[in-house]
LOLUMTOR-477504 format. One record per residue (C-alpha): x, y, z; residue in one letter. Coordinates in steps of 0.5 Angstrom, whole numbers, padded with zeros to 4 digits, always signed. Each point is the difference from the previous one (the first is absolute). Layout:
REM residues N
XYZA/...
***
This chain:
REM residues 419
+0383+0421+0396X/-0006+0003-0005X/-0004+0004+0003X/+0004+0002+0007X/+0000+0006+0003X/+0002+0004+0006X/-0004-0001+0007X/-0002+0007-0002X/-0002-0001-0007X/-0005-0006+0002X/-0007-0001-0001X/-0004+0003+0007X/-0001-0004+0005X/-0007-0002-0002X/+0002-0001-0006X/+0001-0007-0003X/+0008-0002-0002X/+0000-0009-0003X/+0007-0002+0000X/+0000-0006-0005X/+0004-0004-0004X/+0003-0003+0006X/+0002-0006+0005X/-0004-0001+0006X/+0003-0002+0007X/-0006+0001+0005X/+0003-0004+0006X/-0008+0000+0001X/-0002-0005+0005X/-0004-0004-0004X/+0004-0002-0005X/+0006-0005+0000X/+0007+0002+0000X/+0002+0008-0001X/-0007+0001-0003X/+0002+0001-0007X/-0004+0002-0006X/+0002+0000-0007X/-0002+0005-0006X/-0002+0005+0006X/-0002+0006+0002X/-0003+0005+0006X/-0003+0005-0001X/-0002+0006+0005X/-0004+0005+0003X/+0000+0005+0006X/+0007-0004+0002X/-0003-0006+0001X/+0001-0006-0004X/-0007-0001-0004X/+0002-0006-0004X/+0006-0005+0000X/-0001-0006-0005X/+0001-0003-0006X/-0001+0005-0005X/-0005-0004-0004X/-0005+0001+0006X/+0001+0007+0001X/-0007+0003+0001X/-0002+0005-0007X/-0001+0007+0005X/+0008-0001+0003X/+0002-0002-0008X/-0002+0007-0002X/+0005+0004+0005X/+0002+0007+0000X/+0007-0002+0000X/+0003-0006-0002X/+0008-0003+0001X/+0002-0007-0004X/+0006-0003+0004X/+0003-0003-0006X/-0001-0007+0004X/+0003+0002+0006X/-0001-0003+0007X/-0004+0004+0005X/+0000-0002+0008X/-0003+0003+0006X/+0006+0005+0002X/+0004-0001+0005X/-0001+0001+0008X/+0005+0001+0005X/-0003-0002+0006X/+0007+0001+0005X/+0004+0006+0000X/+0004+0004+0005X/+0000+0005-0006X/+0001+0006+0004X/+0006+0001+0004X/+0006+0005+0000X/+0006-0001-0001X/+0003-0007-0003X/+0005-0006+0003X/+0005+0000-0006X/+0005+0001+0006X/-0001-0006+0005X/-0002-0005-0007X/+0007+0002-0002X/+0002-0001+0007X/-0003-0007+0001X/+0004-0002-0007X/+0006+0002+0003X/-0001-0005+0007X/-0004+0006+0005X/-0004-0005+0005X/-0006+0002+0002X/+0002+0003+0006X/+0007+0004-0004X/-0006+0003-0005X/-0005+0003+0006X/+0006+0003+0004X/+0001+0004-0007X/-0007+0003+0000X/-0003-0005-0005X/-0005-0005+0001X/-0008+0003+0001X/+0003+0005+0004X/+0003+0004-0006X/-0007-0001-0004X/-0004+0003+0006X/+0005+0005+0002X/+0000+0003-0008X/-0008-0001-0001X/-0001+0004+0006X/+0005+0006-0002X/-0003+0000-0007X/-0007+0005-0001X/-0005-0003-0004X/+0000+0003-0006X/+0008-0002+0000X/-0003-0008+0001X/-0004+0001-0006X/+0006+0002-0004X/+0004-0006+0002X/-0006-0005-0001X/-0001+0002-0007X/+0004-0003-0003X/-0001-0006+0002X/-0008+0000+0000X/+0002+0002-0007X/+0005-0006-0002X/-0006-0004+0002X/-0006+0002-0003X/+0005-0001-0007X/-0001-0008+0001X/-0007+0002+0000X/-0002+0000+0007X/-0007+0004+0001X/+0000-0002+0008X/+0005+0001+0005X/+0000-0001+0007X/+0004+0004+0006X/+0002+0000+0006X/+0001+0005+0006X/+0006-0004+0004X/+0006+0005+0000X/-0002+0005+0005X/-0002-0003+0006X/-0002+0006+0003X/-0008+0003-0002X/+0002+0006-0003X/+0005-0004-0005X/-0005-0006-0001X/-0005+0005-0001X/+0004+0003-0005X/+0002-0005-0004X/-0007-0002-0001X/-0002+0006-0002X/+0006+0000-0006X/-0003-0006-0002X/-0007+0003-0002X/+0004+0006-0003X/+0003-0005-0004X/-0006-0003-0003X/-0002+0008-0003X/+0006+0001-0003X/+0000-0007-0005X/-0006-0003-0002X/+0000-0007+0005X/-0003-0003+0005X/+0003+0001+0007X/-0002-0004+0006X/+0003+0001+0007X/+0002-0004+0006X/+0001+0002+0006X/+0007-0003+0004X/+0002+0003+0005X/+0001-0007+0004X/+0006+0000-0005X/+0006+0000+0004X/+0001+0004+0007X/+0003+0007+0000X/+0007+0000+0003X/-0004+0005+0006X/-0004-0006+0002X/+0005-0005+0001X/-0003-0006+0004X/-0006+0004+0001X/-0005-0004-0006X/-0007+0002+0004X/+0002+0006+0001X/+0002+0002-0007X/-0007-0004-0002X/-0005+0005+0005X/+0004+0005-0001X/+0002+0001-0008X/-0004-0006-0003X/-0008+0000+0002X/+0000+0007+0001X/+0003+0002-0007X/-0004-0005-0003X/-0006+0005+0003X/+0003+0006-0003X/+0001-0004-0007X/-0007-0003-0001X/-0003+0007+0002X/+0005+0003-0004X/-0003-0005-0007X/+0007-0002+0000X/+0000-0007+0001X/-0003-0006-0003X/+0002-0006+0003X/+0004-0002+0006X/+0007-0003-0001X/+0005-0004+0006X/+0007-0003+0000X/-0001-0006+0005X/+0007-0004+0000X/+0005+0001+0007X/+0003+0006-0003X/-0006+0003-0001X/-0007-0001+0004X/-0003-0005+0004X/-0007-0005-0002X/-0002+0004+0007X/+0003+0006-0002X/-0003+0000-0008X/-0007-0003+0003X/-0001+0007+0004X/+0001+0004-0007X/-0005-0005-0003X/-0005+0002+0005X/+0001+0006-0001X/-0001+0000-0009X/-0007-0004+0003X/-0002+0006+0003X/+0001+0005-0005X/-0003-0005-0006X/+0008-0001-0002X/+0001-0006-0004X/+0008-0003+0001X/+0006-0004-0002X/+0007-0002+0002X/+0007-0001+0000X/+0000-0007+0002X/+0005-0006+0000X/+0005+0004-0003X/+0006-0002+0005X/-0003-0006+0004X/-0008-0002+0002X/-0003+0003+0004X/-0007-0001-0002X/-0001+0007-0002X/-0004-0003-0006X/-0005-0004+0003X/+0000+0005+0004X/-0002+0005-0006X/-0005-0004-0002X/-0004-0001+0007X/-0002+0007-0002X/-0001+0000-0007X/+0006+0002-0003X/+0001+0003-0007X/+0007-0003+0000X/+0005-0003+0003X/+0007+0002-0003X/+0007-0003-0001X/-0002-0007+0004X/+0006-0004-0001X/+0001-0003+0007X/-0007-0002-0001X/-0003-0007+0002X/-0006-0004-0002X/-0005+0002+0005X/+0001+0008-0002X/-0001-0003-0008X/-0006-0003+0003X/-0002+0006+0003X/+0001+0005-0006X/-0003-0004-0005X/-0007-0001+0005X/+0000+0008+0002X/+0000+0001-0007X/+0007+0005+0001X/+0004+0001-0005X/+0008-0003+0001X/+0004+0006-0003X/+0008-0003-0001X/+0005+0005-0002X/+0006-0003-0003X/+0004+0007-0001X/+0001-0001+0008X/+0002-0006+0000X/+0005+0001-0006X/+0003+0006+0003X/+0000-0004+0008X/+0003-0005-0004X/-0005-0005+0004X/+0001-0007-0001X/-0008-0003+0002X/-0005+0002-0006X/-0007+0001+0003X/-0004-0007-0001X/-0003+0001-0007X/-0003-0007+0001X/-0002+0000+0007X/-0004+0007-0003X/-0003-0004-0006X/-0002-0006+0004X/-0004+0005+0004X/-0004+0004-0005X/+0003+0006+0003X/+0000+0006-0006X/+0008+0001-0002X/+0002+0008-0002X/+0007+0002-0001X/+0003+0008+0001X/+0006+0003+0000X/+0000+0003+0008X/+0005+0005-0004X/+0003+0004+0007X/+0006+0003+0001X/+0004-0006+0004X/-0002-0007-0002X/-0003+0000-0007X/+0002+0007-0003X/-0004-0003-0006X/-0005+0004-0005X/-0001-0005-0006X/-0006-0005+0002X/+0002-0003-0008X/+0006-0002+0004X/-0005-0002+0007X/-0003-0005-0005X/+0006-0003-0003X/+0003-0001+0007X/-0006-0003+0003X/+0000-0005-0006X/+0008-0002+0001X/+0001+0001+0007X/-0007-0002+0003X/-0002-0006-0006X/-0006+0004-0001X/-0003-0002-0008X/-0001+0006-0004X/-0008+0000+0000X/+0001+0000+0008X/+0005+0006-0001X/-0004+0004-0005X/-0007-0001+0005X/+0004+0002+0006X/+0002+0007-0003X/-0008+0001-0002X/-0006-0004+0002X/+0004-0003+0007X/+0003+0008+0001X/-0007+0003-0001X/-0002-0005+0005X/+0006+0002+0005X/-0003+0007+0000X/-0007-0001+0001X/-0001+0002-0008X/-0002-0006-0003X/-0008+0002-0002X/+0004+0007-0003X/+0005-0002-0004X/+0006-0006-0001X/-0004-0004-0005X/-0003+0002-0007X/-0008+0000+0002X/-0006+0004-0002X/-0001+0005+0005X/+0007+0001+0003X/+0005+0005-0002X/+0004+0000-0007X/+0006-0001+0003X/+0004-0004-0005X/+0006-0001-0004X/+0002+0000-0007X/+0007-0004+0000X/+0005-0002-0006X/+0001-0007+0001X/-0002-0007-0003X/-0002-0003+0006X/-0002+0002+0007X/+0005-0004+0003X/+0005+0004-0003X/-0001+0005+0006X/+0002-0004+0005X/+0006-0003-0005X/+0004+0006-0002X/+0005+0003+0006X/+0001+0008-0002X/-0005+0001-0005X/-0007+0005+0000X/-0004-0003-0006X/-0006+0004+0002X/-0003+0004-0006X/-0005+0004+0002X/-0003+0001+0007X/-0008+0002+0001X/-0002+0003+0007X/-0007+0000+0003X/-0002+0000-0009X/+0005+0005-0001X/+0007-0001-0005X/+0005+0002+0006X/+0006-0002-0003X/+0004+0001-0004X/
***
């Protein structure tokens, strides 16, 4: 592309760059559709977005930029936003995978030292700066779809020093590549093998107390549960809830994964961010999420790799108003997946959602999810210029395509970042 440098050789950040000669997909609320905008171009100063807009209406003082990049007529999106992730573990489950394939059952694979265990067992053993090694390579798989904005999770240490230090690798991630990292804290993941049958004692224990040492470390920045019978109780998640109340925390949930449970109205009785997974969900919890405003965040990859046969209701969530987001949950046993180009195709053929659904669900709808709408998801003056320059025809050629990176340019926080 004319004019492109490296993120080094950019114009300072107070310095004014126009990306012109483009396609816009705003996905701003107050259009239809996906927001799109022909003969296009937004233009930036102080890593904020200045203009978004028709080219023709571009106001004279931004015409005249220190740097300008003509994008050749491409498509330009918000980047993408990965608002699931369980992207810091240790170790992998290739082993049981190959296992279940060959006929193991459930029991046959944990007696071998598979299952969460094995997770927990290998994050555990692993250091920090050994973490980070690890994640890497995937955190940078994603960011070449043109993600700016990822979500982590705490969840494979169920002891405090481990969740603490899974926390910690997910800030360090956010100094070693150019992305937006948000952290969530899971301890009410699963119970560790030490706390077998003694729930209330791992959440007095383990849970509140670390999320303490979490929030006084500026560690966490939401508070995340897996509420399903084999996992957490609604009492037993409402105590975890209670606490993120006090400290000012916001939540989300794993919910309605494997049955119902009523963790999702449970979620949006305290405001929720997001309710996630959900496909025993019923419409008394669709009805819930949409009137709390709490975002429906499904996850085909799970559902693909579990071989699950009920889809979340699409319908029940549209008829409700809930917002829809879909994410990758990439995590080492039940969605080992680092593509949310394929997340989207997946929510598409599997989940009947339409390409506008998809394309909003990995923008505007995950901004949403992580409490990030006012700073960035959609192409709007005054948020981030976090956006994506893509070598496609048509949008929905996004969501079409299986295995196929059309991104062509990725720009973070005003920045040209990759390639």
């Amino acid at each position: 592309m004319p004019g492109n440098k490296s993120a080094k050789g950019m114009a300072p950040e107070n310095a004014t760059s126009l990306w012109r000669n483009a396609r816009l997909a705003t996905f701003n609320p107050s259009m239809e559709g996906i927001g799109a905008i022909e003969n296009a171009a937004i233009a930036v100063r102080n890593g904020r977005i200045a203009f978004a807009g028709a080219e023709s209406d571009l106001p004279a003082d931004l015409a005249s930029a220190d740097e300008t990049i003509d994008c050749g007529g491409r498509w330009i999106t918000p980047a993408l936003i990965d608002c699931h992730t369980h992207l810091v573990f240790g170790g992998n489950r290739a082993m049981e995978f190959e296992m279940r394939l060959n006929g193991a059952t459930y029991e046959e694979i944990a007696k071998a030292g598979g299952g969460i265990v094995s997770s927990v067992r290998d994050t555990r053993a692993l250091s920090e700066e050994a973490l980070v090694a690890q994640a890497l390579p995937r955190l940078d798989t994603l960011l070449a779809e043109g993600i700016s904005t990822i979500e982590i999770k705490s969840g494979y240490g169920l002891d405090i020093e481990t969740e603490l230090k899974m926390l910690r690798v997910a800030r360090k991630l956010e100094t070693l590549r150019p992305v937006r990292i948000v952290t969530s804290y899971l301890a009410a993941h699963a119970t560790p093998a030490e706390y077998k049958g003694r729930n209330a004692d791992y959440m007095t224990d383990v849970v509140l107390p670390g999320l303490d040492e979490a929030q006084a470390e500026g560690l966490v920045d939401a508070v995340d549960g897996f509420c399903e019978g084999i996992a957490f109780s609604v009492e037993e998640m409402t105590r975890v809830f209670e606490k993120a109340k006090q400290l000012k925390l916001p939540v989300k949930l794993h919910a309605e994964q494997l049955s119902n449970l009523g963790g999702a109205e449970l979620a949006a009785s305290y405001g929720a961010l997001s309710a996630d997974h959900l496909e025993y969900l019923d419409e008394a919890g669709a009805k819930a999420l949409g009137t709390a405003g709490t975002v429906a965040v499904l996850l085909p990859g799970a559902f693909y790799a579990l071989r699950e046969k009920q889809a979340p209701p699409v319908q029940l969530l549209r008829d409700a108003g809930a917002d829809i987001a879909l994410a990758t949950d990439c995590n080492p046993g039940t969605s080992p997946l680092t593509s949310l180009l394929l997340t989207m195709n997946m929510g598409a053929t599997l989940f009947r959602m339409t390409v506008e659904e998809c394309l909003t669900a990995t923008t505007r709808n995950a901004a949403n999810a992580l409490g990030l709408l006012a700073e960035t998801g959609t192409l709007e003056t005054g948020k981030s210029a976090d956006f994506v320059i893509w070598d496609i025809e048509r949008p929905a050629e996004l969501v079409y395509r299986i295995g196929f990176n059309p991104l062509h340019a990725r720009i973070f926080k005003g920045q040209k970042v990759y390639p």
